[in-house]
C-alpha positions as CSV (number, residue, x, y, z in Angstrom):
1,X,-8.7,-147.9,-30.7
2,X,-9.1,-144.5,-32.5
3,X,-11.0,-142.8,-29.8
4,X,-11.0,-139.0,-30.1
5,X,-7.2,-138.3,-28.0
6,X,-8.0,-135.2,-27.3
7,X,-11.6,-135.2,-26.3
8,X,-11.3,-138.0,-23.8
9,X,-8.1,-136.5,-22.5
10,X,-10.8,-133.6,-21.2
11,X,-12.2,-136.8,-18.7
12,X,-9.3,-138.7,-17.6
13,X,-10.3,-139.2,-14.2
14,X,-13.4,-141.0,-15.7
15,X,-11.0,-144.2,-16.6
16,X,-10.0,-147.2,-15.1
17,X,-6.9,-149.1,-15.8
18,X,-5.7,-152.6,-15.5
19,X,-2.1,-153.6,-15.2
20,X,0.1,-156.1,-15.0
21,X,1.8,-156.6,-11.5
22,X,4.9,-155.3,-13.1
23,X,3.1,-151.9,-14.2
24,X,2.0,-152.9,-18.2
25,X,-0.8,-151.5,-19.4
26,X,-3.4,-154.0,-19.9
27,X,-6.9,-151.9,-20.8
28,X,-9.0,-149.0,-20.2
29,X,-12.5,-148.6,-19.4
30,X,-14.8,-145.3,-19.2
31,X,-17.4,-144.8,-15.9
32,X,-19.1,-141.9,-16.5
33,X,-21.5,-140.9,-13.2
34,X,-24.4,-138.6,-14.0
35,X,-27.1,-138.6,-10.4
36,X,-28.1,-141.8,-10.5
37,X,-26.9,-143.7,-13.7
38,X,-23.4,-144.5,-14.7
39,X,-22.3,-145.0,-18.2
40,X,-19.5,-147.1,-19.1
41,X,-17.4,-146.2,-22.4
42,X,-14.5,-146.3,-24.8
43,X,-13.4,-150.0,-23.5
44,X,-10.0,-150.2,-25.1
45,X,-7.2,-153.2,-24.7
46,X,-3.7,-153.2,-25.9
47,X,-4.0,-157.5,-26.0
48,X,-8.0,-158.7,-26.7
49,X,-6.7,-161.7,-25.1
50,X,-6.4,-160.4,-21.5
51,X,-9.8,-158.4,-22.0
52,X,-12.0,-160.7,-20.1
53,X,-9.7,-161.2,-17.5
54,X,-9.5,-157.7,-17.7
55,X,-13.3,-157.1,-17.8
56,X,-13.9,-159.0,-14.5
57,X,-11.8,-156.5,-12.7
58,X,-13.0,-153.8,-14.1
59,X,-16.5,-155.3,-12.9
60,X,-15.5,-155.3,-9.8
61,X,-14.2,-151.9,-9.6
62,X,-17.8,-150.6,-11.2
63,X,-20.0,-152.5,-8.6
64,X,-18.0,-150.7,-5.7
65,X,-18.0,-147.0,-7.7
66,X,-21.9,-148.0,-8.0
67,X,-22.2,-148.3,-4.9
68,X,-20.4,-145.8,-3.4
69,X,-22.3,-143.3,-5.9
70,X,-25.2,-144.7,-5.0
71,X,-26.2,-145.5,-9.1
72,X,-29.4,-147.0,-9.5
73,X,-28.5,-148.4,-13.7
74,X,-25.6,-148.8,-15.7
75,X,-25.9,-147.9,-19.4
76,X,-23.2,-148.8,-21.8
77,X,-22.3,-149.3,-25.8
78,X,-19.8,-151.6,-25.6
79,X,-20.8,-154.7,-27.5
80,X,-18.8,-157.3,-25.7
81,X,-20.3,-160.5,-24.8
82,X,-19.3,-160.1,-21.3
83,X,-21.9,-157.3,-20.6
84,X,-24.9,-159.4,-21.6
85,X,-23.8,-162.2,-19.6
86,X,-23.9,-160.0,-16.5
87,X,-27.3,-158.8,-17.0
88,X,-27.2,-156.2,-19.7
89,X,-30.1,-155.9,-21.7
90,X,-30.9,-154.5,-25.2
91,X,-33.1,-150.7,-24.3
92,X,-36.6,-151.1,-25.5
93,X,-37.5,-146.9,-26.7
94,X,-40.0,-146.7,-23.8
95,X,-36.8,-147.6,-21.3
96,X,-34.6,-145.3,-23.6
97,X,-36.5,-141.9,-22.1
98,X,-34.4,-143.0,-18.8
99,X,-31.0,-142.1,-20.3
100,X,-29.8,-139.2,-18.8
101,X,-30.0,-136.1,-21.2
102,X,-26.6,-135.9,-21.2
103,X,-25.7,-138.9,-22.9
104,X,-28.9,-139.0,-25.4
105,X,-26.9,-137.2,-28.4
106,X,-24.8,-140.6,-28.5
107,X,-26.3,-142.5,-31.7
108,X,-26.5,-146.5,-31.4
109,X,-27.9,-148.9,-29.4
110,X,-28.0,-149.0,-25.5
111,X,-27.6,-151.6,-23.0
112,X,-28.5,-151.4,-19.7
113,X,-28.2,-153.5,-16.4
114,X,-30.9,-152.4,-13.2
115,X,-28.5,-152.4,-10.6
116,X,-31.2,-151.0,-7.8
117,X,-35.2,-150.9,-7.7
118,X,-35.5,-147.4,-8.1
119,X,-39.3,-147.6,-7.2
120,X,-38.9,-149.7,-4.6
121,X,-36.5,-147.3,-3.0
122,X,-38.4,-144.0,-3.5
123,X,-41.4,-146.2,-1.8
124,X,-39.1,-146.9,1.2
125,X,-38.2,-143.3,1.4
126,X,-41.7,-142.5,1.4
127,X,-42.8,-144.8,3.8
128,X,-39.9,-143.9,6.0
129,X,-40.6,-140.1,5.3
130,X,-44.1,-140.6,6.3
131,X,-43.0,-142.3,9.8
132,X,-40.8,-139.8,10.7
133,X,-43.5,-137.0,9.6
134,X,-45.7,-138.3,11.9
135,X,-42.9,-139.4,15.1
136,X,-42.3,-135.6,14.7
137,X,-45.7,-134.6,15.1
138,X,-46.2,-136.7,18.5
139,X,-42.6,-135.2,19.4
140,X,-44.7,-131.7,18.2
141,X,-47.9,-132.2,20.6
142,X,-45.6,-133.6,23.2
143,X,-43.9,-130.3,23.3
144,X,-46.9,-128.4,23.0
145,X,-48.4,-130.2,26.0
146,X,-45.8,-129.8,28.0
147,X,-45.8,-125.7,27.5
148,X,-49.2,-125.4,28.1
149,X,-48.9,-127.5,31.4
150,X,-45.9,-125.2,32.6
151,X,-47.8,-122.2,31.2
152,X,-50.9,-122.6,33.6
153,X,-48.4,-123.9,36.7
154,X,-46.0,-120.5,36.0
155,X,-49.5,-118.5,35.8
156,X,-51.0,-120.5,39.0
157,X,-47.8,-119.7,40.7
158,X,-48.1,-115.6,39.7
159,X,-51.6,-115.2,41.0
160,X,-51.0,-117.1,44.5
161,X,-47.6,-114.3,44.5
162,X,-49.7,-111.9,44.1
163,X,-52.6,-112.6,46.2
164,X,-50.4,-113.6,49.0
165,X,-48.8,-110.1,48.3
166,X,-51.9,-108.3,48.3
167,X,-52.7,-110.4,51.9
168,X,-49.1,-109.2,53.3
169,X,-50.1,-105.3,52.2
170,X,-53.3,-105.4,53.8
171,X,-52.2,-107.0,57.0
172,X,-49.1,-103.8,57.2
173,X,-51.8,-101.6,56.7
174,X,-54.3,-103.0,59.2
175,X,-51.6,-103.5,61.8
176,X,-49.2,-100.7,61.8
177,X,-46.3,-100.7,63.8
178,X,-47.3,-98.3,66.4
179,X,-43.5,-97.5,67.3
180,X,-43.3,-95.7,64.0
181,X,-43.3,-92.0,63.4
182,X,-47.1,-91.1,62.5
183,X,-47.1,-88.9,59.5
């Protein structure tokens, strides 16, 4: 395919492989991860004719990397039929500013599939953020009330001690033992 050898050999654990069931080589594909966006690149067959065959396991293997990465868009160059027909779309330049920084010196035109609703995700995280926010407030005041009830019981407690020891001094100094020594 005349990639660039030695700059790809810099990223091998970025590629996939298909083989044959007795260990041929069938194709290579590139999934570069950056946060949440994964890039696939340098597709490369030995035999075009097993590429689509080829292709659907390699879509497989993306979907569960996605997932497990928690990638919210693919992006690719390729220029295979097989990635429009799963959803890949032509980048408009307003959907362009989306492509990770890393990837923007790459000259051509993008495709992209929306594998998540970002917004619709960072809303649930907000809503659920907000519910917990506010479960750990009444955790908070339920706390607090609870101190301030064993606060004024601990302080009730103190002063009947020390009235009830002020009661036991006064009655020993009002009724002396008379069989002690006088002094």
């Amino acid at each position: 395919m005349l990639l660039p050898a030695d700059e790809l050999e810099k990223r091998l654990t970025e590629f996939q492989v298909v083989e044959t069931a007795d260990g041929q080589l069938l194709g290579a594909l590139g999934i570069q991860i950056v946060r949440q966006h994964a890039r696939l690149h340098s597709e490369s067959y030995l035999d075009f004719a097993h590429a689509d065959g080829a292709r659907q396991l390699f879509w497989k293997r993306i979907q569960t990397l996605a997932s497990n990465h928690g990638v919210f868009r693919l992006w690719t160059q390729e220029r295979s039929p097989f990635w429009p027909q799963l959803g890949f779309r032509a980048v408009s330049a307003a959907k362009l500013s989306e492509l990770p920084p890393e990837w923007q010196p790459a000259r051509g035109e993008w495709s992209t599939l929306q594998l998540k609703d970002e917004q619709a995700i960072v809303n649930a995280l907000d809503k659920d953020f907000a519910a917990f926010m506010s479960a750990e407030r009444r955790n908070t005041e339920r706390t607090y009330e609870r101190a301030r009830a064993l606060k004024t019981i601990i302080t009730v407690i103190g002063f009947t001690i020390g009235i009830l020891c002020f009661i036991l001094a006064g009655y020993l100094l009002i009724h002396r033992n008379p069989f002690l020594p006088a002094q």
